[in-house]
RODO-2510 file (C-alpha; in nm, 4 decimals, decimal comma):
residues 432
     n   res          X          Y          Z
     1     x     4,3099   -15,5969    -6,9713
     2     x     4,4831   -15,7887    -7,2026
     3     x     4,6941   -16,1712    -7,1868
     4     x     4,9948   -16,2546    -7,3777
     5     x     5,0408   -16,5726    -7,5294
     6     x     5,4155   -16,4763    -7,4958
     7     x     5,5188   -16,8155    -7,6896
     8     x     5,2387   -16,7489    -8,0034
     9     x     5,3903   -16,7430    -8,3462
    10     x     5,7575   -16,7398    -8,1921
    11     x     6,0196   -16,9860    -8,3886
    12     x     6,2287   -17,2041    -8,1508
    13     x     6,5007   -16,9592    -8,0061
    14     x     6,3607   -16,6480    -8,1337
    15     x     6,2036   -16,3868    -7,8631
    16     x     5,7963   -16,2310    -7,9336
    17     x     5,8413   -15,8562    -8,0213
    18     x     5,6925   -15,7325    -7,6537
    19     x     5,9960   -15,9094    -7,4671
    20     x     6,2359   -15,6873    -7,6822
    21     x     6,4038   -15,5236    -7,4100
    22     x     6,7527   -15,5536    -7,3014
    23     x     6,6817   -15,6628    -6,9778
    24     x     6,5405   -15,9809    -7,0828
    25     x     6,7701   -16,0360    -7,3543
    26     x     7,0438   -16,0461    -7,0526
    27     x     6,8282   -16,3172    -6,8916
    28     x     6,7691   -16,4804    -7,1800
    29     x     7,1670   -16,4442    -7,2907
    30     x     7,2575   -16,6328    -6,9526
    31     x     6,9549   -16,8999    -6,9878
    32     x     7,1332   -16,9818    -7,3233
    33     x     7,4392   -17,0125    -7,2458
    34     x     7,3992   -17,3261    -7,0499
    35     x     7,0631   -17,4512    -7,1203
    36     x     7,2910   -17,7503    -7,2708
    37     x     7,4996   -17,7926    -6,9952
    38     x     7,2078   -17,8346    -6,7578
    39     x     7,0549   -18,0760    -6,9967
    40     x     6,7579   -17,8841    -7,1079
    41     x     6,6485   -18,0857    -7,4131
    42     x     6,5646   -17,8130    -7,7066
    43     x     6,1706   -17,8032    -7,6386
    44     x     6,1839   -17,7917    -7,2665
    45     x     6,4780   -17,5170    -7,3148
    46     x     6,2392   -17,3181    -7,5799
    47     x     5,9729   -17,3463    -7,2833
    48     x     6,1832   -17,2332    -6,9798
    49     x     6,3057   -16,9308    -7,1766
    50     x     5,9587   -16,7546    -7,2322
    51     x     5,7254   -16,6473    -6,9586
    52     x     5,4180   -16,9078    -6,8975
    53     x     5,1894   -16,5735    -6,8938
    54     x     5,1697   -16,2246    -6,9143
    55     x     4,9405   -15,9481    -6,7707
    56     x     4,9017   -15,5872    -6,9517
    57     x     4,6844   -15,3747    -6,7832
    58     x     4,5807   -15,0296    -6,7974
    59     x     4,5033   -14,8742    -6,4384
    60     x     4,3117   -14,5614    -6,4426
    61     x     4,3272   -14,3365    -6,1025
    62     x     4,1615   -14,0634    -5,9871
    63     x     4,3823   -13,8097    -5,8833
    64     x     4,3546   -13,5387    -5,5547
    65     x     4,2473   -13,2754    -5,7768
    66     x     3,9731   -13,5029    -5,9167
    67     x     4,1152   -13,5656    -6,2445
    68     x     4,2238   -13,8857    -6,3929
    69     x     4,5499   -14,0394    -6,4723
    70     x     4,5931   -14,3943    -6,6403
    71     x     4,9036   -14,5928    -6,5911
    72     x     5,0107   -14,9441    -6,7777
    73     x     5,0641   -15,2234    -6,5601
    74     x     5,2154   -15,5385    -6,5998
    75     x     5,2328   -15,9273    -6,4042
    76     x     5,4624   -16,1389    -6,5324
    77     x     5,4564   -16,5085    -6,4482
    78     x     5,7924   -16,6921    -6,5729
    79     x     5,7203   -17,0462    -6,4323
    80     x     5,4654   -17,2191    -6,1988
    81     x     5,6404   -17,5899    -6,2807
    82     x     5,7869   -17,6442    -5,9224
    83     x     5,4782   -17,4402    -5,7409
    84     x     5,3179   -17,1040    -5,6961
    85     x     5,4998   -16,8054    -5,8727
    86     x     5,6436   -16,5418    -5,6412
    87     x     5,7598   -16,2208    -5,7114
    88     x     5,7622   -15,8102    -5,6728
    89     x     5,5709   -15,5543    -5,7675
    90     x     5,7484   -15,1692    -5,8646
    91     x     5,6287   -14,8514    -5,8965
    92     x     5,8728   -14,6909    -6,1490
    93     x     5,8481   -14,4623    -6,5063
    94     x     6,1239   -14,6893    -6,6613
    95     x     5,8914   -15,0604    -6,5511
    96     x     5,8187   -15,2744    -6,9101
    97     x     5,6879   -15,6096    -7,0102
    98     x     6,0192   -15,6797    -7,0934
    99     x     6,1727   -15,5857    -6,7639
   100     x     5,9257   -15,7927    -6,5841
   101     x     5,9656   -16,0876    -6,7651
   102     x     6,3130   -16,0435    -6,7403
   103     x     6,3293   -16,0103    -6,3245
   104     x     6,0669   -16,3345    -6,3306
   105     x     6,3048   -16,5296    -6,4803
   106     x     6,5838   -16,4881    -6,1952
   107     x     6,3014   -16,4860    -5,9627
   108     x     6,2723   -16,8997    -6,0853
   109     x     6,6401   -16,9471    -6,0908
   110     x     6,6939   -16,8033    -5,7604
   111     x     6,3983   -16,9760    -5,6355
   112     x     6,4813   -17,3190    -5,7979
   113     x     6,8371   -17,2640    -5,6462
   114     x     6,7326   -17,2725    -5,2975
   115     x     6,5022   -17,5531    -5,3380
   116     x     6,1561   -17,3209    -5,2795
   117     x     5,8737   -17,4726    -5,3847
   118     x     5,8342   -17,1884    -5,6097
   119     x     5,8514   -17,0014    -5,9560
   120     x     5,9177   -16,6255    -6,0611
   121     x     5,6980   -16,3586    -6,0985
   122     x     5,7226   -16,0086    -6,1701
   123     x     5,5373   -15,6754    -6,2235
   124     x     5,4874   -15,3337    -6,1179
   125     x     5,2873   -15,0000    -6,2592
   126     x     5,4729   -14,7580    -6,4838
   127     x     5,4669   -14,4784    -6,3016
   128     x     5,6608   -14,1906    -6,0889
   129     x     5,6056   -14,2253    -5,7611
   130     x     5,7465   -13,9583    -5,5949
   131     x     5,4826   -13,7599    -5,8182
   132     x     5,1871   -13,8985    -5,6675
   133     x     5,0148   -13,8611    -5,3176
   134     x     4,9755   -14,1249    -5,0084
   135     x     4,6279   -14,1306    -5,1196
   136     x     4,6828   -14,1091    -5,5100
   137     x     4,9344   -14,4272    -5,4195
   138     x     4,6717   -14,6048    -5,2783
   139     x     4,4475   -14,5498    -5,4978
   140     x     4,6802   -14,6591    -5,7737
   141     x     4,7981   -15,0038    -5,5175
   142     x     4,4178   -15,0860    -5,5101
   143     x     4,3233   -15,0450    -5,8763
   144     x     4,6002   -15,2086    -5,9750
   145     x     4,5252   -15,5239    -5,7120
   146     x     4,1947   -15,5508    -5,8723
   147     x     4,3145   -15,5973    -6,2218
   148     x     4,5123   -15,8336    -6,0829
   149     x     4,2824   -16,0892    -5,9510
   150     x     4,2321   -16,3303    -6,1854
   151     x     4,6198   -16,4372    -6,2132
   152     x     4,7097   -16,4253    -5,7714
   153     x     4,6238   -16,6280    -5,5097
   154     x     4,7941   -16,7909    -5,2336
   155     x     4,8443   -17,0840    -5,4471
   156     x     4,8885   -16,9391    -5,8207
   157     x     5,0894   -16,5974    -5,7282
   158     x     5,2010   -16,4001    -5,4359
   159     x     5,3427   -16,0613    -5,4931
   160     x     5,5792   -15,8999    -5,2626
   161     x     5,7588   -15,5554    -5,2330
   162     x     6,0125   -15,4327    -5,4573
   163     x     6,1175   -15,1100    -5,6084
   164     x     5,9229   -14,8125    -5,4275
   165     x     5,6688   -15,0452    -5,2817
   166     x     5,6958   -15,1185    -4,9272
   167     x     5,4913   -15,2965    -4,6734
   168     x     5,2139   -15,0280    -4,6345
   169     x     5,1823   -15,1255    -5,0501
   170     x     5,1191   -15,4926    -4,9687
   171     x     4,8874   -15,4195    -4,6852
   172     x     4,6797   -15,2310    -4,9319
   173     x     4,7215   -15,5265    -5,1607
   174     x     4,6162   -15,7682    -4,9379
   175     x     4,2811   -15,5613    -4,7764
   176     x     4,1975   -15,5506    -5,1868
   177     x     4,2206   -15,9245    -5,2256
   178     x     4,0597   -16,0079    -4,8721
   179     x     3,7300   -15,7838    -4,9308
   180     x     3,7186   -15,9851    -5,2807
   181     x     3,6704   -16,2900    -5,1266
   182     x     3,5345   -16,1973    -4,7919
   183     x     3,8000   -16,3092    -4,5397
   184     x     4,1301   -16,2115    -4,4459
   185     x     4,3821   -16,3606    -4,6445
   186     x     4,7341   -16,2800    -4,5071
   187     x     4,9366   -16,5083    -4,7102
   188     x     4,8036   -16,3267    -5,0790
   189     x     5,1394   -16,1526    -4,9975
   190     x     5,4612   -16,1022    -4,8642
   191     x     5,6834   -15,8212    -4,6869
   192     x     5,3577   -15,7020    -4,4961
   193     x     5,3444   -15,5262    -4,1497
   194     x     5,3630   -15,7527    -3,8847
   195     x     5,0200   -15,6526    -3,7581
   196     x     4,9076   -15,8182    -4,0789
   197     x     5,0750   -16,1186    -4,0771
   198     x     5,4127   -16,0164    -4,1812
   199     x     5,7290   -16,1964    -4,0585
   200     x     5,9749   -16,0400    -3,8269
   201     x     6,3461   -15,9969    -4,0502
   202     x     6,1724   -15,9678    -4,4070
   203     x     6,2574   -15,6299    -4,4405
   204     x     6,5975   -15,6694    -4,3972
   205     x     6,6034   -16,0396    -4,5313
   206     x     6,7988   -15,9642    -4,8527
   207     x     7,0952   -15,7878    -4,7129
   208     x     7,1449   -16,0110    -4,4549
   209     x     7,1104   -16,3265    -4,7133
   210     x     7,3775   -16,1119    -4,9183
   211     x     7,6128   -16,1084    -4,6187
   212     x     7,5365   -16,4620    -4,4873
   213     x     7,6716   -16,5714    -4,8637
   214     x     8,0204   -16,3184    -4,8136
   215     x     8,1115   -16,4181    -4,5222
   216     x     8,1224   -16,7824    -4,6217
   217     x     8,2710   -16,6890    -4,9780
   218     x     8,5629   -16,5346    -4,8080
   219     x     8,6187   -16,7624    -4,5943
   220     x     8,6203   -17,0477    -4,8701
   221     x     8,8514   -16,8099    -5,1049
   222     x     9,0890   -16,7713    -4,7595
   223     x     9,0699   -16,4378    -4,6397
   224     x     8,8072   -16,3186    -4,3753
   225     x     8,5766   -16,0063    -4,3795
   226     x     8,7487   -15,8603    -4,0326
   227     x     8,9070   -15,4975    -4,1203
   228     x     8,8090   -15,5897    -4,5029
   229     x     8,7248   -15,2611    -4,7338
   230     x     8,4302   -15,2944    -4,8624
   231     x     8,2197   -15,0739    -5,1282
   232     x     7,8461   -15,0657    -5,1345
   233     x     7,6398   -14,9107    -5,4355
   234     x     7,3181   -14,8503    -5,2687
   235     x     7,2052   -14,7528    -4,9517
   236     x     6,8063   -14,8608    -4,9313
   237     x     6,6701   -15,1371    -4,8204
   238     x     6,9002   -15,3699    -4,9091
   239     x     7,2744   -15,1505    -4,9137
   240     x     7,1733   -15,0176    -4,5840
   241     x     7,1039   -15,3510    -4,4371
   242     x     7,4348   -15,4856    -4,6436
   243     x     7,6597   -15,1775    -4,4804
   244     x     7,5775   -15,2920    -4,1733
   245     x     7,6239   -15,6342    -4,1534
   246     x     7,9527   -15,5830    -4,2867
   247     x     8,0119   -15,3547    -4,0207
   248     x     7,9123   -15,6185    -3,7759
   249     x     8,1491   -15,8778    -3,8767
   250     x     8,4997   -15,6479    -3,8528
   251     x     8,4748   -15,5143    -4,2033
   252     x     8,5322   -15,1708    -4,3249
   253     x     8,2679   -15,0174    -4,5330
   254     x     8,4655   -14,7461    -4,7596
   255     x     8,1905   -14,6024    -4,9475
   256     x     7,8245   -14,6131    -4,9967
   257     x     7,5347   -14,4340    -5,2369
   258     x     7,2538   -14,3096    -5,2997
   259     x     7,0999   -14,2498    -5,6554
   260     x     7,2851   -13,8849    -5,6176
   261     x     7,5939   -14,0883    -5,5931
   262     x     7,8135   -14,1308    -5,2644
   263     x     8,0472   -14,0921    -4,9871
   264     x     8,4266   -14,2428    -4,9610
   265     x     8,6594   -14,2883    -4,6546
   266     x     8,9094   -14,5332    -4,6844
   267     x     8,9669   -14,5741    -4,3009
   268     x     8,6119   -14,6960    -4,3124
   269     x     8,2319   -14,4531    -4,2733
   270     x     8,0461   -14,4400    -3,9236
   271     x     7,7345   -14,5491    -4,0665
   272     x     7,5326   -14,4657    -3,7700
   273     x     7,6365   -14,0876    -3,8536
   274     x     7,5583   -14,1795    -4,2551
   275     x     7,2206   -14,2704    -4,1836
   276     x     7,1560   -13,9759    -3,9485
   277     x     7,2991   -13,7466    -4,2456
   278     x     7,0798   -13,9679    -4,4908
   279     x     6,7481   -13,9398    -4,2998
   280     x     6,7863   -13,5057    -4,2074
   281     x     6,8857   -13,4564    -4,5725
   282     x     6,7290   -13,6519    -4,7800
   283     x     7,0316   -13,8032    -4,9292
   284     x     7,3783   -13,8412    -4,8649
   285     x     7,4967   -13,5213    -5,0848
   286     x     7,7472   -13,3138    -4,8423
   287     x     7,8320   -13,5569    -4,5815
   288     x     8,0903   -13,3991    -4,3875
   289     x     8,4443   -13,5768    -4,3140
   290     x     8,4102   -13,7840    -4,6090
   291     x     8,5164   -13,7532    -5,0087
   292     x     8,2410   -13,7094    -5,2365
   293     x     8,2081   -13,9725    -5,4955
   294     x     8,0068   -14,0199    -5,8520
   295     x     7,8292   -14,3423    -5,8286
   296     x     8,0509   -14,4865    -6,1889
   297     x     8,3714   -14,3570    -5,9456
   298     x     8,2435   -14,5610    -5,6556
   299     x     8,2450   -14,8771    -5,8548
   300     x     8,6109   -14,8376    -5,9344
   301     x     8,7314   -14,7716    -5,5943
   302     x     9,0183   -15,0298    -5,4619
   303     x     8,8261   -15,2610    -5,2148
   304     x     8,8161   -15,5992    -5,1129
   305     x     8,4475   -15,6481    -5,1255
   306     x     8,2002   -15,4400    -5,3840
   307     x     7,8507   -15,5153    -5,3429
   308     x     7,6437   -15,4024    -5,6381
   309     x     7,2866   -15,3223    -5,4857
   310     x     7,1596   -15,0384    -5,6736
   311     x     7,0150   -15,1240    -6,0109
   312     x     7,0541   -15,3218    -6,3496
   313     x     7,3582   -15,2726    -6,5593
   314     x     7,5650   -15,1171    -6,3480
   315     x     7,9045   -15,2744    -6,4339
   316     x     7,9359   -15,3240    -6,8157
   317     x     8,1700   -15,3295    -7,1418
   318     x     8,3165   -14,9999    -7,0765
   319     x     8,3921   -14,9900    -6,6947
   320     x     8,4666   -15,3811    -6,6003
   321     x     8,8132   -15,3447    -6,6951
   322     x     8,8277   -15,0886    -6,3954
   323     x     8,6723   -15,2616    -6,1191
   324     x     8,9312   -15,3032    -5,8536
   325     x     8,7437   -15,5268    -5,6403
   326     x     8,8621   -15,8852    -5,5520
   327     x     8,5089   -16,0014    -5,5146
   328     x     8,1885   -15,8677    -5,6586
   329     x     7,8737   -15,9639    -5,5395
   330     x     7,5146   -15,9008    -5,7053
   331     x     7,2502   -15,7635    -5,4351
   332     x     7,0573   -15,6561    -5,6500
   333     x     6,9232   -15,8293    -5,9928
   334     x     7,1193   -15,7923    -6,2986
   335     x     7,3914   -15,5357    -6,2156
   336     x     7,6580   -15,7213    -6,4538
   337     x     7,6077   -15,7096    -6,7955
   338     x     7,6811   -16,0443    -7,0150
   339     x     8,0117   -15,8322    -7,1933
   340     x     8,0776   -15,7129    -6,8316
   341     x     8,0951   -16,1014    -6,7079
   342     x     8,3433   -16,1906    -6,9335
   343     x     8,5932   -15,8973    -6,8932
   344     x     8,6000   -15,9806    -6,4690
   345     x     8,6240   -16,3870    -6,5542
   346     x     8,9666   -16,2931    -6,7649
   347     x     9,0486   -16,0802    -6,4792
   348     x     8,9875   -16,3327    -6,2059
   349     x     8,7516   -16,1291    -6,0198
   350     x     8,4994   -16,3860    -5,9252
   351     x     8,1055   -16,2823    -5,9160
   352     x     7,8242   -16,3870    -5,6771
   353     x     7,5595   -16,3369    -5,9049
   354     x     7,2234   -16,2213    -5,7952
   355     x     6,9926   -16,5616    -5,8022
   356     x     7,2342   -16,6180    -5,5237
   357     x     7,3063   -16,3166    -5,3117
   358     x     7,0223   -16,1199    -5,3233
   359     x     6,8140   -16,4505    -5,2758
   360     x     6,7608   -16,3888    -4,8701
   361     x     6,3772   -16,1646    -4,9625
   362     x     6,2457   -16,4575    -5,1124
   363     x     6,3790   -16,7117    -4,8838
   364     x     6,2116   -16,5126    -4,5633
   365     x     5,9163   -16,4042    -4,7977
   366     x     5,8589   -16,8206    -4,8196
   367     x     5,8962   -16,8372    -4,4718
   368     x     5,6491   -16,5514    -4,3929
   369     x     5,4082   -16,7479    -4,6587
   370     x     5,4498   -17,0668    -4,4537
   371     x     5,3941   -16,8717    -4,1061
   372     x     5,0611   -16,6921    -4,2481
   373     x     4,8853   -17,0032    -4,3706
   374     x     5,0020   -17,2300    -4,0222
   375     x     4,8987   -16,8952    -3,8424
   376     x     5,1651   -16,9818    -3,6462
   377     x     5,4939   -16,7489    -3,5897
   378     x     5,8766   -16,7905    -3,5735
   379     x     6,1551   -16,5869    -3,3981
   380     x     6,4132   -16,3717    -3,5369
   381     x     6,6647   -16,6063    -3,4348
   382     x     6,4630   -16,8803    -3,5835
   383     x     6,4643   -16,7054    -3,8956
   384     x     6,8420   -16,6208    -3,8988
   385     x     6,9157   -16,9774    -3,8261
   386     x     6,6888   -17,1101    -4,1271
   387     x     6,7754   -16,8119    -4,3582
   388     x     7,1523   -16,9197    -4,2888
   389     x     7,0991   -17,3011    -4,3508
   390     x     6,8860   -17,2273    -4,6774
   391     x     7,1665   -16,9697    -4,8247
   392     x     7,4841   -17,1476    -4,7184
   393     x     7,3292   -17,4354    -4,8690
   394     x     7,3130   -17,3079    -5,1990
   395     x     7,6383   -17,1797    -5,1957
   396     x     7,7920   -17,4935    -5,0927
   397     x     7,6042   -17,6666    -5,3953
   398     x     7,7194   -17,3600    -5,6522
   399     x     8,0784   -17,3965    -5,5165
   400     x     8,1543   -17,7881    -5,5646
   401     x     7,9686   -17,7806    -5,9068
   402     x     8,1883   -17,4313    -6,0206
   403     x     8,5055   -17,6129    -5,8913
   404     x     8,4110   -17,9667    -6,0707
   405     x     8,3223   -17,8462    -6,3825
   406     x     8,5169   -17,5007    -6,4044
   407     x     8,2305   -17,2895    -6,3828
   408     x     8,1885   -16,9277    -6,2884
   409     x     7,9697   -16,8904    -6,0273
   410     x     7,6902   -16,7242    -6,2212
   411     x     7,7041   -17,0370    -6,4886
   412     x     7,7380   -17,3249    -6,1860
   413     x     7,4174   -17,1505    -6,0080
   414     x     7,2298   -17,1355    -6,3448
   415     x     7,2664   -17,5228    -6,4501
   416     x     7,1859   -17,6176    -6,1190
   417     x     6,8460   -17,4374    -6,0958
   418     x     6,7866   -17,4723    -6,4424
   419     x     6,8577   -17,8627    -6,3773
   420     x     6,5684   -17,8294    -6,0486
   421     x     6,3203   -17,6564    -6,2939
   422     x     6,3520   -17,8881    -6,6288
   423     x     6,3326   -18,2301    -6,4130
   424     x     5,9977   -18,1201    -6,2593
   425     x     5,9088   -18,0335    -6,6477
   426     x     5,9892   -18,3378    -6,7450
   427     x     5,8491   -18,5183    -6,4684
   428     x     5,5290   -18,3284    -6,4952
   429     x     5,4966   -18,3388    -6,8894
   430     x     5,3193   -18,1564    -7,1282
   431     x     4,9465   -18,0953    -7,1179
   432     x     4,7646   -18,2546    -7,3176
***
């Protein structure tokens, strides 16, 4: 187990050689870009643009046939200034330092933007998943937990699902933690099962929040969602949840993917019949009474409404110029590269960016954190309601400062969480 001084040795402005990755130098890219405008004085700025700590680990498992595999592992934790960090953990082969440290920093922004008395973590296991066993997962989920230890806790850092980690993954998480310490200890994590002490609507928290924000986005811009085409890229658990509450509110949803790539029909998809295809298949590869569609042609499809919620870097220097959307909108983290940003602002295709759409997990993962240590439960209607007030909120405040200082979305959201973050910095100080 090692820790990384992630700031050692580095000159103001320069990055450490383990946070070379591309991811992060897209975070970083954005951070700089308007550190000045959101009056982040040069040290404070140097400090908010490098992780506060980071975890390598190595994870040894014993596999089903008795032999044993060993996986690096990584925690990153971006900023604990305005509380606790929060994040996920993902079980992928492609998962680095970098990436980690990359997806904490959003995780602050996004955090900071809603006013959650939180900062951004990250981390996962590089791994394959779909090569390893329930068991040989567990295993893995356990191991990993342990190495964990001595950076979580309820009040230092609370992972949470992410990619190809679910809620059986953070019930295995928190049993690990809780037989450390010798009582249960529900709020370790978030996005459990609700026998555990998970909340009711954090599974689906993210695509709703994603919706909540395009419905009132539209309606702001002048147009409405009702019999609007709209595109998803993704169809897991936050596409899925995004198709549908489309759906709900009168829109058309054209097309929708999978990692394969997808399905098109512009007089709008039955998604109940999608998802039936989905779960007997496997995929969504042969849907009948639809056209089949690569997922680069799906993000060039003429719609009113594309929701990116598939992976990073998904609309960049070479395909921007095609996107024939009038509003993109960032479900999942870091789907628009910084070239890709510039190409749709000349265009005047505006862009939810992700510390604002896809910000719904975290705000119900907070509220499941606050429900587990009052032991004491909310509604799903509750939960809409407050999920609503938090994300309109933050839209409202992105909005007025875009339109009063001419500000894309993506740059208005950053200054005003970087703003929330470098205030508390300053108000805390340096120690010693």
């Amino acid at each position: 187990m090692s820790t990384a001084d992630t700031s050692a040795g580095a000159p103001a402005g320069e990055l450490p050689p383990e946070l070379d990755d591309p991811l992060f130098h897209q975070a970083v890219g954005q951070f700089d870009q308007v550190a000045e405008r959101a009056g982040a004085a040069e040290g404070y700025a140097d400090v908010l643009r490098l992780p506060e700590r980071s975890l390598a680990v190595t994870v040894p498992m014993k596999r089903d046939d008795g032999s044993v595999a060993v996986f690096p592992g990584y925690r990153v934790q971006h900023s604990s200034v305005l509380g606790p960090t929060k994040g996920g953990v993902r079980y992928d082969a492609a998962v680095t330092l970098g990436e980690c440290a990359a997806l904490a920093m959003w995780m602050t922004w996004k955090c900071a933007l809603l006013r959650l008395p939180y900062g951004g973590a990250k981390g996962g296991v590089r791994c394959e998943p779909r090569d390893l066993s329930r068991a040989e997962l567990e295993r893995l989920t356990r191991r990993f937990t342990a190495e964990l230890l001595p950076i979580i806790g309820p009040q230092r850092d609370i992972p949470a699902p992410d990619m190809a980690t679910d809620e059986q993954t953070m019930a295995w998480m928190m049993d690990t933690y809780s037989m450390q310490v010798g009582h249960a200890v529900p709020e370790i994590v978030t996005g459990k099962p609700l026998s555990v002490g998970g909340s009711v609507l954090r599974p689906e928290a993210t695509g709703i929040g994603v919706v909540m924000i395009v419905e009132e986005a539209v309606s702001r811009l002048g147009w409405s969602l009702s019999g609007a085409a709209c595109v998803v890229q993704g169809s897991g658990k936050v596409g899925g949840v995004a198709a549908r509450e489309l759906a709900a509110r009168g829109a058309r949803v054209i097309a929708i993917s999978d990692v394969a790539g997808g399905v098109h029909d512009p007089r709008g998809l039955d998604l109940d019949r999608v998802e039936a295809w989905r779960r007997e298949h496997g995929g969504l590869a042969g849907f009948p009474d639809a056209e089949e569609v690569t997922n680069a042609q799906l993000l060039e499809l003429p719609c009113d409404v594309l929701v990116l919620a598939a992976a990073e870097n998904q609309v960049t220097r070479e395909n921007a110029a095609r996107v024939s959307a009038r509003l993109v909108v960032e479900g999942a983290n870091g789907p628009t590269t910084l070239e890709a940003d510039e190409i749709l602002a000349e265009r005047g295709i505006p862009v939810l960016p992700d510390i604002l759409a896809n910000a719904g997990g975290v705000a119900v993962s907070y509220f499941e954190w606050v429900q587990d240590i009052q032991r004491l439960f909310w509604s799903a209607e509750e939960i809409r309601v407050r999920l609503g007030d938090l994300m309109r909120g933050a839209l409202d405040r992105v909005w007025r400062l875009a339109e009063g200082e001419s500000l894309s979305f993506r740059r208005a959201a950053l200054v005003l969480s970087i703003r929330e973050v470098a205030a508390a910095l300053r108000a805390r100080g340096i120690h010693p």
